[in-house]
C-alpha positions in Angstrom: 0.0 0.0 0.0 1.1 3.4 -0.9 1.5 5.6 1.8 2.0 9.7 1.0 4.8 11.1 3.5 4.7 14.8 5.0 7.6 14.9 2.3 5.0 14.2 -0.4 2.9 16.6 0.8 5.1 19.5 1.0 6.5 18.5 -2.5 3.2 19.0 -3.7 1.9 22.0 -1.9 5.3 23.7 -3.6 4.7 23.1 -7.0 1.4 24.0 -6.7 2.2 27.2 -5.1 4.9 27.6 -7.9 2.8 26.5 -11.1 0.0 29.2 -9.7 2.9 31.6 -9.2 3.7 31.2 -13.0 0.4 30.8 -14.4 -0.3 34.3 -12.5 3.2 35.9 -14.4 2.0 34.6 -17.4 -1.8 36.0 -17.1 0.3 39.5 -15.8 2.2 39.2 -18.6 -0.4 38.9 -21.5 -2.3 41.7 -19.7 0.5 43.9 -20.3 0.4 42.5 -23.6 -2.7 43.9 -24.1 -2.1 47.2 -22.8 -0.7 49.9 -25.4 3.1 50.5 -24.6 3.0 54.6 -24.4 6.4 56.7 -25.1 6.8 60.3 -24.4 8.2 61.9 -27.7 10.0 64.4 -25.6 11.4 60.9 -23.9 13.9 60.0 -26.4 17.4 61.3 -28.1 16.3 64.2 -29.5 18.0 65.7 -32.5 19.0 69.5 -32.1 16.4 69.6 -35.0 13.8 69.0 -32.5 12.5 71.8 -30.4 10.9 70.4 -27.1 7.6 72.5 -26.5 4.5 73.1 -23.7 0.8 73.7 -24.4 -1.7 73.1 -21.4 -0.1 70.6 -19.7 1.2 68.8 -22.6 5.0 68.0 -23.0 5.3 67.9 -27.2 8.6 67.8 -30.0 8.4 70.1 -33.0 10.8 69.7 -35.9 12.5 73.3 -36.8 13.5 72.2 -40.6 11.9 71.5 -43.5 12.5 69.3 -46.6 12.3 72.6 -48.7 14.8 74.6 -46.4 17.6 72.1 -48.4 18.9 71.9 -52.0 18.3 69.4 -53.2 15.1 69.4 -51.1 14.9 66.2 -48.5 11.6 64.6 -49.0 12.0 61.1 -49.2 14.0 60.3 -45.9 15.3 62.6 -42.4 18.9 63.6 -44.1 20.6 64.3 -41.0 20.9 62.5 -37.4 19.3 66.0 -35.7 16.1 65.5 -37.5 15.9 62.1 -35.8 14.4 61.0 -32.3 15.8 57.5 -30.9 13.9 55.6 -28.3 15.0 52.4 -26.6 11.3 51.1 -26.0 11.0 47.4 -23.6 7.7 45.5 -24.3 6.3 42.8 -22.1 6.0 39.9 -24.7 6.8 39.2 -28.2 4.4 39.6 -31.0 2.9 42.0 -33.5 2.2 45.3 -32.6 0.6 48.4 -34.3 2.1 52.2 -34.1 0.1 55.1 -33.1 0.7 58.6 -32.7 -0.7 61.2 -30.7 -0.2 64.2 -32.6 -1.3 67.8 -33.8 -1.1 69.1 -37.3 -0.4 73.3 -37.3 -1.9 75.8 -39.3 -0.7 75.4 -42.4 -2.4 72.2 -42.9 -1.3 70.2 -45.8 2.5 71.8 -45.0 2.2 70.9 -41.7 1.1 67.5 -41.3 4.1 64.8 -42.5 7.0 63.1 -40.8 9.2 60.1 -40.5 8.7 56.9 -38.7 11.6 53.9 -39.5 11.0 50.8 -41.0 11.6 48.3 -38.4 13.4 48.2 -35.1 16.9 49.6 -35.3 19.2 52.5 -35.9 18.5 53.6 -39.7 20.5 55.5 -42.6 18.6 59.0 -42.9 19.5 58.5 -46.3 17.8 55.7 -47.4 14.6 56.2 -47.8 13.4 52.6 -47.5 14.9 52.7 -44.1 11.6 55.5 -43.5 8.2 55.1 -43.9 6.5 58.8 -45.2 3.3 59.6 -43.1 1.5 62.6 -44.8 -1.9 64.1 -45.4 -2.8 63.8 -41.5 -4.3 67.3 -42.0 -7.4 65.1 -42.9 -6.8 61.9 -40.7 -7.5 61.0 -36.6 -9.6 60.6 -33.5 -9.9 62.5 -30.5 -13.5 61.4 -29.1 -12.6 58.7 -25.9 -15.2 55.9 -27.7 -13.6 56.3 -31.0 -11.8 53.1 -32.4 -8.5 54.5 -33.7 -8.2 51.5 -36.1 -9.4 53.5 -39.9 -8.0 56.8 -41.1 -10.0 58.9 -39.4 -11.0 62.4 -40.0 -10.3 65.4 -37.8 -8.3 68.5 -38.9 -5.6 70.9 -37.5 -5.5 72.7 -34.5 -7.2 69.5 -32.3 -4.5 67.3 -30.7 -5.7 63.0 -32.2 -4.7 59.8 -32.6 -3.8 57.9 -35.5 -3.0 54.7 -36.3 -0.1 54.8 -38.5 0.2 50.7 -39.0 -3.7 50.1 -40.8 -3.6 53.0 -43.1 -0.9 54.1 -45.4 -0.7 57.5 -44.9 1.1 58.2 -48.4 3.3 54.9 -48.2 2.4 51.4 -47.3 1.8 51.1 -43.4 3.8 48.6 -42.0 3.2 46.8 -38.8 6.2 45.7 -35.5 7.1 42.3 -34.6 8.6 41.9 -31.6 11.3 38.8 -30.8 10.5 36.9 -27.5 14.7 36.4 -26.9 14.8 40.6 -27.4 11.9 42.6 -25.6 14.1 45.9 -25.7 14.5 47.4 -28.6 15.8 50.8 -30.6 12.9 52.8 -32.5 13.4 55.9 -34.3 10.8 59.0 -36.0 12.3 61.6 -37.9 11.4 65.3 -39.2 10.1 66.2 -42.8 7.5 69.2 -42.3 7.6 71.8 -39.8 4.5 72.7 -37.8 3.4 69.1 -36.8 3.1 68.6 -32.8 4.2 65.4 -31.8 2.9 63.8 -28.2 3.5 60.4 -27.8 3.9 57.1 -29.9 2.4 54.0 -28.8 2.5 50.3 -29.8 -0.5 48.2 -29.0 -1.6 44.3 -29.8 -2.2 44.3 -33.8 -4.7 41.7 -32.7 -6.9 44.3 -30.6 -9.2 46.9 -31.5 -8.4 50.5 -29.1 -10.2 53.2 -28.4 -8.7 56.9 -27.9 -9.8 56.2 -24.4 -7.6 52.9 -24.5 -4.7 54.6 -25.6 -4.8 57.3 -23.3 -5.6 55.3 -20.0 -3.4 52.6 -21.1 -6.0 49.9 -21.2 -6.1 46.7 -22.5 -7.8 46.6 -26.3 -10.9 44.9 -27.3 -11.0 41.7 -29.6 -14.1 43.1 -31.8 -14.6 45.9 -33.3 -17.5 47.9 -32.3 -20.8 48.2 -34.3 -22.3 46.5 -37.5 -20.1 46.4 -41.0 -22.2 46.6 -44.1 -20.7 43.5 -45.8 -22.0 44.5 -49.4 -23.0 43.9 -52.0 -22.6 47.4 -53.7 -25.5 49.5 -53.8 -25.9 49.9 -57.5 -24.9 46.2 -57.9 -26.9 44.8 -61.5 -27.8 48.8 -62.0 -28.1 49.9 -65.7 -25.8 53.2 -63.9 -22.5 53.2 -61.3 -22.6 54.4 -58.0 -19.3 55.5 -57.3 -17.1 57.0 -54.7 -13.8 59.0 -54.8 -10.6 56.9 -53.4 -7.6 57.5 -51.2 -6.2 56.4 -47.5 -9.5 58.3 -45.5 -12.3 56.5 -47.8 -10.7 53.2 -48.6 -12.2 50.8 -45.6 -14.9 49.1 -47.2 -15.2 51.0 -50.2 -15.7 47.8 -52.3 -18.9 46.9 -50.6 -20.6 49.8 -50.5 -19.2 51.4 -54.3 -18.9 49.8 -57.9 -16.9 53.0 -59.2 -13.2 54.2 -58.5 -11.4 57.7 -58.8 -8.6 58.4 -57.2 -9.2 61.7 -55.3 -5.1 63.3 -55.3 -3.5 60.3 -55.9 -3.8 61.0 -60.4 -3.2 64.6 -60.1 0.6 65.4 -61.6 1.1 67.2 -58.4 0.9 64.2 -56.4 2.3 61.8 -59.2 5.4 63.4 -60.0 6.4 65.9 -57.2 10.3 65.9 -58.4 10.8 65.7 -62.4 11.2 62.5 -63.3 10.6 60.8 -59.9 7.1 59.2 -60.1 5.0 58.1 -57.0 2.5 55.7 -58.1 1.7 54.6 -54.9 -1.9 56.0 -54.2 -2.8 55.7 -57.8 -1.9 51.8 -57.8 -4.1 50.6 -55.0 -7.1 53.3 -56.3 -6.6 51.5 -59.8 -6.0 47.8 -58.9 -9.3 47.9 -56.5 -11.4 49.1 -59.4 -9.8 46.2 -61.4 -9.8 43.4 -58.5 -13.6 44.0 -58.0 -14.8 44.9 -61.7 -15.5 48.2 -60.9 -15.1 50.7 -63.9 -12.3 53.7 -63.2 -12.2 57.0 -64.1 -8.2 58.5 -64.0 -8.4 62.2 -62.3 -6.8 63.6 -64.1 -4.2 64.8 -66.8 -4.4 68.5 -67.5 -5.7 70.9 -64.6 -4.9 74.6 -63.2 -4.1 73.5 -60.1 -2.3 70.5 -57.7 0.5 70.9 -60.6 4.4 69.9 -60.4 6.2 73.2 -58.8 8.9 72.3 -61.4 6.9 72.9 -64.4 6.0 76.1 -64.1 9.6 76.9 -63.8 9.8 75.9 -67.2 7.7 79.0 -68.4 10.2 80.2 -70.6 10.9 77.0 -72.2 7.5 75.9 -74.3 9.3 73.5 -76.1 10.7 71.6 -72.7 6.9 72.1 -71.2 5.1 70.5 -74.0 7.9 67.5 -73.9 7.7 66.7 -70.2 3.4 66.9 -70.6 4.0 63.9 -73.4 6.0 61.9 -70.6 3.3 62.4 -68.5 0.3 61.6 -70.2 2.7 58.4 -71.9 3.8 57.4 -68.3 -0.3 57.0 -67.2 -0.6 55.3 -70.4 2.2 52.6 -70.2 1.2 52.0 -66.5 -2.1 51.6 -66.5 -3.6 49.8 -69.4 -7.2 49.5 -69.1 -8.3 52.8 -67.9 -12.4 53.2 -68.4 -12.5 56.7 -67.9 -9.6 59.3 -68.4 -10.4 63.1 -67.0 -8.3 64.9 -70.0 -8.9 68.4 -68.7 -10.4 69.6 -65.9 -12.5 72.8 -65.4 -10.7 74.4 -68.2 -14.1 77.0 -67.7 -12.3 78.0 -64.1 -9.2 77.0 -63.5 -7.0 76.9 -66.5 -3.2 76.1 -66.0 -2.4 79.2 -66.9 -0.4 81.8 -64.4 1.7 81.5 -61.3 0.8 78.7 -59.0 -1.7 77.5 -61.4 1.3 75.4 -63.5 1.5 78.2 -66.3 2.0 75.9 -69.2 -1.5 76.6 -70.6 0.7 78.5 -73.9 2.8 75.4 -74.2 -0.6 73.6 -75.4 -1.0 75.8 -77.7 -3.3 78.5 -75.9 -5.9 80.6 -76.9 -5.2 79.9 -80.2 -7.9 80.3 -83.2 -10.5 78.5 -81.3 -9.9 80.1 -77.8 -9.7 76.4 -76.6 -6.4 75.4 -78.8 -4.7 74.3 -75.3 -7.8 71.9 -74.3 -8.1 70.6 -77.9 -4.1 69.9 -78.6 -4.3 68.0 -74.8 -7.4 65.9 -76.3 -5.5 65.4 -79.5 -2.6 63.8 -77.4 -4.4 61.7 -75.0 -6.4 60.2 -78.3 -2.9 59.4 -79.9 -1.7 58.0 -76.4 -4.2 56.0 -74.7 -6.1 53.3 -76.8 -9.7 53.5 -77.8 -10.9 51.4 -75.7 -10.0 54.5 -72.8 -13.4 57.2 -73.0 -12.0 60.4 -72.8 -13.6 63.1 -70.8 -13.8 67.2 -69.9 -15.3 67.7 -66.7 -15.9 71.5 -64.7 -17.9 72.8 -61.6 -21.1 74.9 -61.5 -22.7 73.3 -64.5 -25.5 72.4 -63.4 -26.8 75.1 -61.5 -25.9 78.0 -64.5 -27.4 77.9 -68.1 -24.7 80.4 -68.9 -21.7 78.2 -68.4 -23.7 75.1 -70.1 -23.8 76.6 -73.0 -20.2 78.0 -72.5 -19.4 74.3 -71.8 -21.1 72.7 -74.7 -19.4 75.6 -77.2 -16.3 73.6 -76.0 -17.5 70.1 -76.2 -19.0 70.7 -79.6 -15.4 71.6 -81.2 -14.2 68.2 -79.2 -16.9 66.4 -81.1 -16.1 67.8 -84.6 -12.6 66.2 -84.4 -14.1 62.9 -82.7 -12.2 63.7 -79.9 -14.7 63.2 -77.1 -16.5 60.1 -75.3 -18.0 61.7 -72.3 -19.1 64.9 -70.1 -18.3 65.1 -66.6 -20.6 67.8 -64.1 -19.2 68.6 -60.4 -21.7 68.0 -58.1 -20.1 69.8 -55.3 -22.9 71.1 -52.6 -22.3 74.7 -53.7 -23.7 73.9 -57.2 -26.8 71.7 -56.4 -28.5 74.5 -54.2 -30.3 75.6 -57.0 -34.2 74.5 -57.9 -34.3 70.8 -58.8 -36.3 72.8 -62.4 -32.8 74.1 -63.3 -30.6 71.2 -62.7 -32.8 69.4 -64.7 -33.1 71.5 -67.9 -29.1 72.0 -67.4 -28.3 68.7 -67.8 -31.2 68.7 -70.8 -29.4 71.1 -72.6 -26.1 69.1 -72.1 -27.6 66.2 -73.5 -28.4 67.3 -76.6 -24.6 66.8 -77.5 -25.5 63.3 -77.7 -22.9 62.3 -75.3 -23.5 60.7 -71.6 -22.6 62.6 -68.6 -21.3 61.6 -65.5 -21.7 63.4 -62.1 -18.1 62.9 -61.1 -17.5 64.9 -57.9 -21.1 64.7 -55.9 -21.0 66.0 -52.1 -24.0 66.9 -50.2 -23.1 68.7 -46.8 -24.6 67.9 -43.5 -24.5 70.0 -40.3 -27.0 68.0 -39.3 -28.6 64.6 -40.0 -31.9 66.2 -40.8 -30.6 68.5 -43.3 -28.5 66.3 -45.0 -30.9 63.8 -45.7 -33.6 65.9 -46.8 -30.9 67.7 -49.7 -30.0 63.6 -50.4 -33.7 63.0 -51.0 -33.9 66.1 -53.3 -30.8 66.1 -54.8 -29.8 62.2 -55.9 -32.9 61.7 -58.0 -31.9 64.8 -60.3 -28.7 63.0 -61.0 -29.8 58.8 -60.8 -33.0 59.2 -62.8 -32.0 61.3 -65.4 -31.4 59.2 -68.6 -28.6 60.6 -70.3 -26.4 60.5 -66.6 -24.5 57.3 -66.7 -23.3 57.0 -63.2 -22.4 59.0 -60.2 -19.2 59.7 -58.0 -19.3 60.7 -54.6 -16.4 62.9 -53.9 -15.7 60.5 -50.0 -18.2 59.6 -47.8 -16.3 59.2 -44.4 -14.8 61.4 -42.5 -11.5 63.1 -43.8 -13.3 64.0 -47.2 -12.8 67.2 -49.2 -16.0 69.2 -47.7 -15.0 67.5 -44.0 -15.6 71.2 -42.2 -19.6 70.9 -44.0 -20.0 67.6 -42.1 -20.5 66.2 -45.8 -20.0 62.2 -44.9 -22.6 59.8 -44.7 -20.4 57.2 -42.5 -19.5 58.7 -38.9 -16.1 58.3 -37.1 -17.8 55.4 -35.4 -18.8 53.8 -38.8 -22.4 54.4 -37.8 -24.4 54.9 -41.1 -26.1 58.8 -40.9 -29.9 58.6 -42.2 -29.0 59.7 -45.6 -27.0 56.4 -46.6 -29.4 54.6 -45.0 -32.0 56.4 -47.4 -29.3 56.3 -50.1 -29.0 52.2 -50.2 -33.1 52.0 -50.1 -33.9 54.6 -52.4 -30.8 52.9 -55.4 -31.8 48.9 -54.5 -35.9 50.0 -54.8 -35.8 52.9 -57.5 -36.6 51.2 -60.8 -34.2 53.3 -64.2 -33.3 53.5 -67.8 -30.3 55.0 -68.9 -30.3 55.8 -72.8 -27.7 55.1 -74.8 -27.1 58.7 -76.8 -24.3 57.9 -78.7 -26.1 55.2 -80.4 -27.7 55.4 -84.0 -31.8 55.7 -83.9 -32.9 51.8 -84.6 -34.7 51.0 -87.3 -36.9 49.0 -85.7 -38.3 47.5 -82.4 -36.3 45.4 -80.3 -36.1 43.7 -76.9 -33.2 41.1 -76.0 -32.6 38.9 -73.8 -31.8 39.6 -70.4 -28.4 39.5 -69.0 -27.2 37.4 -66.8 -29.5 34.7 -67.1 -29.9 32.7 -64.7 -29.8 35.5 -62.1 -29.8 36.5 -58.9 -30.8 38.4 -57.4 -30.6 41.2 -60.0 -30.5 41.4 -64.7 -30.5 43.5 -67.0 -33.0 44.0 -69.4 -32.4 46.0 -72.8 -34.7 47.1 -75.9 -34.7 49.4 -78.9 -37.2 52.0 -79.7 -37.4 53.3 -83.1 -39.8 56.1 -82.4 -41.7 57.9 -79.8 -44.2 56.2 -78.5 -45.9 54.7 -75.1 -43.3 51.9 -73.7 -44.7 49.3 -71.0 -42.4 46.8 -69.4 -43.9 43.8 -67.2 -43.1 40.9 -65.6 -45.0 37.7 -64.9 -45.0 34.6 -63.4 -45.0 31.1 -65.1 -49.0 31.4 -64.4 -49.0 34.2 -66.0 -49.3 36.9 -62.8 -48.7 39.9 -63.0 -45.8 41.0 -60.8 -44.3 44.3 -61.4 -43.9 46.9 -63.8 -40.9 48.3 -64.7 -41.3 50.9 -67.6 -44.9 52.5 -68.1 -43.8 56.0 -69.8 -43.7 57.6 -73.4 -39.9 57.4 -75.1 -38.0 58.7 -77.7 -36.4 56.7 -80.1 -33.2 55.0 -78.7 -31.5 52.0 -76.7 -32.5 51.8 -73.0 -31.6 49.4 -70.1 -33.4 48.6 -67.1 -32.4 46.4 -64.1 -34.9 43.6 -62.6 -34.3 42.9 -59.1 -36.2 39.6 -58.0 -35.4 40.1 -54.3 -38.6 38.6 -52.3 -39.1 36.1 -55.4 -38.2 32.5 -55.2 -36.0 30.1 -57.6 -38.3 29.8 -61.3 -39.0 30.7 -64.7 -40.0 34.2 -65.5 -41.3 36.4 -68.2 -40.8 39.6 -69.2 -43.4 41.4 -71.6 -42.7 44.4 -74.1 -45.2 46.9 -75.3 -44.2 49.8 -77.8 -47.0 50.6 -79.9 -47.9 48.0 -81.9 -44.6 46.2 -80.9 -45.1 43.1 -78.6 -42.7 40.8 -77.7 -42.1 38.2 -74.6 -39.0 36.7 -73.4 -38.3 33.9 -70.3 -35.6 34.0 -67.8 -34.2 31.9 -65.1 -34.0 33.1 -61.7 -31.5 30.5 -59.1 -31.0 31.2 -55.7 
């Protein structure tokens, strides 16, 4: 019989004592884990660059150089060890960890909102720039509200000290995130200067794994495993339209654009500003990931854009006095877009050549190296339209596009002067009309006839830059509601591109989002998705020669589901009904019950609330009558 001893006893009571001991160190531990690892900027080796600052309370670094203050200027990396801050930061466990930043951007905005942070642990070369990650545009970027999850771009501006997280959004350059060896918990990090007037805080690393709140970040307190609130998980909301539903792209509106969108332009990322910022150094960055979304998903893209008075190289205007040089280097540019991105739907060629011209200081001033004035008074936008036809291939539509169209009769017939000496040289596909909120205050009468009168160029129009502000929920939804059908149910429009919809957009001070900080849905998306899944259109096909006779064809896809597309051809004006019935010959909905002119249309069939079965679809144009089956599968 096995007897257990006082020895026994105690042997056990130890390690039991001892395996609690550890299992306690280890829970200790992967709480720390959880907890963000905050560093005092001020806290590191600070480069004599660095001016160490107080505000309130707050203990902050300032860089005291700029890239421009150098020649060349330093853009792409720090340059010198003073513009540098080194930290030697311990972390509790290994893993993979996110940055953040607490930081202010100054009063020059755009100027003041860039810096530094390295690639990696270690001590860096200032002058290599893959050794640096560039963080710009924060002017636009950032949380400040205790519940907000500082996990997407965010949206605040200058002036309010916010957090960002600079590992989940690439901030000009792809975001990188920390991993952190087990065998080495203390390592060397560095940041480094590029733009004066930017207030930096604190840093902080924090579980990539976990979700945190500003509140988080500045209690230190553990993260949370889920994010917060419900995610629209698509599809898009003019999925199996006849018409897009666009949005503009870059870092603040890129979380869940696919599922919400079925259009891309890039908002800055096309201009030749952002492209090309020193001659013959091109940044393709934020044009890449706006282009290869549109491809990845099938979403058409529009390129914004070629030729424009404004956003412009710095270095091309200093060619002024050499036309010859200009003209070259706009070749290169419009043959660079070209060679790099093949398949381009849409290409802006000029934009608002009716107000902003590049003509003049700061506005690019190579509108004379295009030819001009000329003859015409358009010679510059017709000799950029004459290159981009020779450049790009036919299969890319070429577009003009300009602000406060719709709202003025005066600069739509202006506009269509323009367009009409495109069209005599064949030099056109499409018309693009700013939707900006300034330019849709106007009776919904006037819009309407505006974009009449366009239409008679024969040519379809896109609303390519819509924004509707809202100070307050109520407001904004009740301009949605009056506004969107203008645009959507008018049949020469062919789609529609919101300039953002979350917070950091253009129009950010006008509260002109329709996604909160949260990622709460404000009423008018809510209205928005109902109003484009239930709203039954046609969209004519103007460029089109008049048929010569009655037509429908079959519908596309078929099978389906949930949504087709149904086309027909009118050959003269006349009363158009469009039904569809069951296979016991019920009637079930109605899509077209109007008089048309002579042309192509398309309508979408949604068969959402229908069940799997054979379907037909009914014709009536006059005299015409024709009936066609289709297959729905769910």
């Amino acid at each position: 019989m096995f007897k257990i001893s006082k020895q026994h006893t105690t042997i056990a009571v130890y390690y039991s004592i001892l395996i609690l001991i550890l299992a306690a160190g280890y829970i200790n531990a992967q709480s720390d884990a959880d907890k963000p690892i905050i560093i005092e900027a001020e806290s590191g080796n600070v480069g004599n660059d660095f001016a160490v600052l107080q505000d309130g309370g707050i203990t902050y670094v300032q860089i005291q150089t700029n890239g421009a203050d150098y020649n060349p200027a330093i853009w792409e990396y720090p340059g010198f060890d003073s513009r540098t801050i080194t930290f030697e930061v311990t972390f509790p466990v290994g893993g993979t960890y996110n940055l953040f930043a607490h930081i202010r951007v100054g009063p020059q905005t755009y100027n003041d909102d860039s810096f530094f942070y390295a690639n990696g642990f270690g001590v860096k070369d200032v002058i290599i720039a893959d050794d640096w990650i560039i963080v710009n545009q924060l002017q636009t970027s950032g949380f400040s509200e205790a519940d907000n999850v500082v996990h997407e771009p965010g949206g605040l501006g200058n002036g309010v000290w916010k957090w960002i997280n600079l590992s989940q959004n690439s901030y000009y350059e792809a975001a990188v995130t920390f991993t952190v060896d087990n065998a080495n918990l203390t390592v060397t990090f560095q940041i480094g200067g590029r733009e004066t007037g930017l207030d930096i805080d604190r840093l902080a690393f924090g579980n990539a794994d976990l979700y945190y709140t500003v509140g988080n970040l500045e209690n230190v307190e553990p993260g949370s495993e889920e994010l917060p609130g419900e995610v629209w998980q698509g599809p898009p909301l003019a999925m199996g339209k006849p018409k897009f539903l666009g949005c503009t792209y870059s870092t603040n509106q890129a979380p869940n654009f696919e599922n919400y969108w079925n259009q891309v332009t890039p908002e800055n990322a096309g201009k030749w500003g952002s492209v090309e910022v020193t001659r013959d150094v091109m940044n393709w960055g934020g044009l890449d990931a706006a282009y290869n979304l549109a491809k990845d998903n099938g979403f058409p893209f529009r390129l914004h854009v070629l030729i424009w008075g404004n956003q412009q190289p710095v270095w091309i205007e200093a060619l002024s006095n050499s036309l010859g040089e200009q003209l070259e280097e706009i070749r290169e540019w419009f043959e660079a877009v070209a060679a790099r991105y093949s398949d381009i739907d849409y290409l802006e060629v000029v934009n608002e050549p009716l107000h902003d011209p590049p003509s003049g200081a700061g506005n690019g001033n190579y509108i004379e190296a295009l030819g001009g004035t000329g003859t015409t008074g358009w010679d510059w936008v017709l000799n950029a339209f004459r290159m981009a036809r020779e450049i790009f291939p036919s299969t890319t539509k070429l577009l003009i596009n300009d602000y406060n169209i719709v709202n003025s009769s005066t600069n739509v017939n202006l506009y269509l002067n323009l367009i009409e000496l495109l069209q005599a040289e064949n030099l056109i596909d499409g018309i693009g009309v700013q939707g900006h909120a300034f330019s849709t205050r106007g009776a919904v009468a006037d819009m309407t006839q505006n974009l009449n009168t366009l239409a008679t160029a024969g040519l379809p129009i896109q609303v390519t830059e819509l924004d509707i502000d809202g100070p307050t929920d109520e407001t904004q939804l009740t301009d949605y509601q009056r506004i969107i059908p203008v645009f959507w149910e008018h049949p020469a429009v062919e789609g529609i591109t919101l300039w953002g919809w979350r917070p950091g957009l253009w129009r950010n001070t006008e509260k002109a989002y329709i996604l909160d900080l949260n990622n709460s849905e404000r009423p008018a998306l809510v209205w928005l998705r109902d109003y484009i899944q239930s709203t039954i259109i046609s969209v004519e096909n103007p460029g089109a020669e008049i048929p010569i006779t009655f037509r429908l064809d079959n519908n596309y896809p078929n099978p389906f589901n949930p949504s087709t597309q149904i086309s027909y051809f009118i050959s003269q004006t006349t009363r158009v009904t469009l039904d569809v019935y069951d296979v016991l010959g019920r009637h079930l909905q109605t899509l077209v019950n109007k008089e048309q002119s002579a042309g192509e249309y398309t309508v979408t069939f949604n068969a959402n609330g229908l069940s799997s079965g054979i379907y037909f679809y009914r014709l009536t144009a006059g005299s015409f009558i024709d009936v066609k089956k289709m297959l729905l599968l769910k």
